[in-house]
C-alpha positions in Angstrom: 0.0 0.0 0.0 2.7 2.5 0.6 4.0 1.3 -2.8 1.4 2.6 -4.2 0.9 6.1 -2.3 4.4 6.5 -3.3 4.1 6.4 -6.7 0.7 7.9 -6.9 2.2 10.7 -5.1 4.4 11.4 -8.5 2.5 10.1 -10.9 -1.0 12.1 -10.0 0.8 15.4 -10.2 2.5 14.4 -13.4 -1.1 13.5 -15.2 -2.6 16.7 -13.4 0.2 18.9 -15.3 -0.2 17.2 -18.8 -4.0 17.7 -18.5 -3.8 20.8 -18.0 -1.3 21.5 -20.4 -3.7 20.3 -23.1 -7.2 21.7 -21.3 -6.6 25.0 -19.8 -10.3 24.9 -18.5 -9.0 22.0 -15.6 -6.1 24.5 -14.3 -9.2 26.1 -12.9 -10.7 23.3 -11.9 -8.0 22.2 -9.9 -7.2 25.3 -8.2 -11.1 25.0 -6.9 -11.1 22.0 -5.9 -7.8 22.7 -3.8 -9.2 26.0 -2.7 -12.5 24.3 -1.1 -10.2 21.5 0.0 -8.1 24.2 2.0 -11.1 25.3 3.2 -12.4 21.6 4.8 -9.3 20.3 5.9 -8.4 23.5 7.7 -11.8 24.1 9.5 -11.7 20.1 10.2 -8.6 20.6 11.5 -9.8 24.3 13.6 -13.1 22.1 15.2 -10.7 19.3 16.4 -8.7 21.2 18.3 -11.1 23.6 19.7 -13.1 20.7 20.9 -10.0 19.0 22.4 -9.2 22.6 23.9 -13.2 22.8 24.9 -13.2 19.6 26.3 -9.8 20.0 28.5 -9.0 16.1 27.0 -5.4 17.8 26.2 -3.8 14.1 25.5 -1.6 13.4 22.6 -4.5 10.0 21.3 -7.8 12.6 21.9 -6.4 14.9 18.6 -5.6 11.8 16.8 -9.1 11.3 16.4 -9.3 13.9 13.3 -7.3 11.3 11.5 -10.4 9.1 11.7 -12.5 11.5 9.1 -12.4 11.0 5.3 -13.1 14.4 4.5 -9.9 15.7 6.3 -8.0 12.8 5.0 -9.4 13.1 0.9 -8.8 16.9 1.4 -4.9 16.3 3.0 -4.3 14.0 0.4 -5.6 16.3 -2.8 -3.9 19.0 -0.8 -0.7 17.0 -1.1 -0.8 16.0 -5.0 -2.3 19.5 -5.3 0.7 21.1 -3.9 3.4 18.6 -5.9 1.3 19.4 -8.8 2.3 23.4 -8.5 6.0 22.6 -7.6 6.2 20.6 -11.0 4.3 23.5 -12.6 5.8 26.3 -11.7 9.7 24.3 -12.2 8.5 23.3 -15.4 7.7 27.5 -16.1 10.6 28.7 -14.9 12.8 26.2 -17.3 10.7 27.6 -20.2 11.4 31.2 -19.3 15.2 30.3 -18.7 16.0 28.9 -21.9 13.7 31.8 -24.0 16.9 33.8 -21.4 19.8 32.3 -22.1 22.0 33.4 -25.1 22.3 30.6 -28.0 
């Protein structure tokens, strides 16, 4: 299984780009979907600890719990790929613009 988050980790962002590439419509697409998934995963993230907080059950297991909802774990995860999925674009855009630089 961690085989395979491993490579789906590199391969996801990889397809996301080339999509993209070819259908500038999804470049919107996924920066909503990540901008919504922001918004989940942080306020899922914001109730846990204020009940944990509320609740004065300050112990390392009682935050764990958050871990335990697929929301906050399909929004990390697109969150994750998302955020590869920039690195690679924005690497792959400055390489552009630096040979367009360089002298010939």
């Amino acid at each position: 299984m961690s085989f395979f988050i491993g490579i789906a980790s590199v391969i996801v962002p990889i397809i996301m780009y080339i999509l993209q590439h070819y259908w500038r419509m999804l470049r919107l697409l996924f920066n909503s979907i990540a901008l919504l998934s922001f918004l989940i995963f942080g306020n899922i993230a914001a109730y846990s600890i204020l009940k944990v907080i509320k609740d004065k059950t300050v112990f390392m297991t009682t935050i764990h719990s958050v871990f335990l909802n697929v929301y906050f774990l399909l929004t990390g995860a697109y969150i994750g790929v998302y955020i590869l999925y920039q690195v690679l674009f924005l690497i792959l855009k400055e390489r552009s613009k630096s040979k367009r630089l360089s002298p010939k």
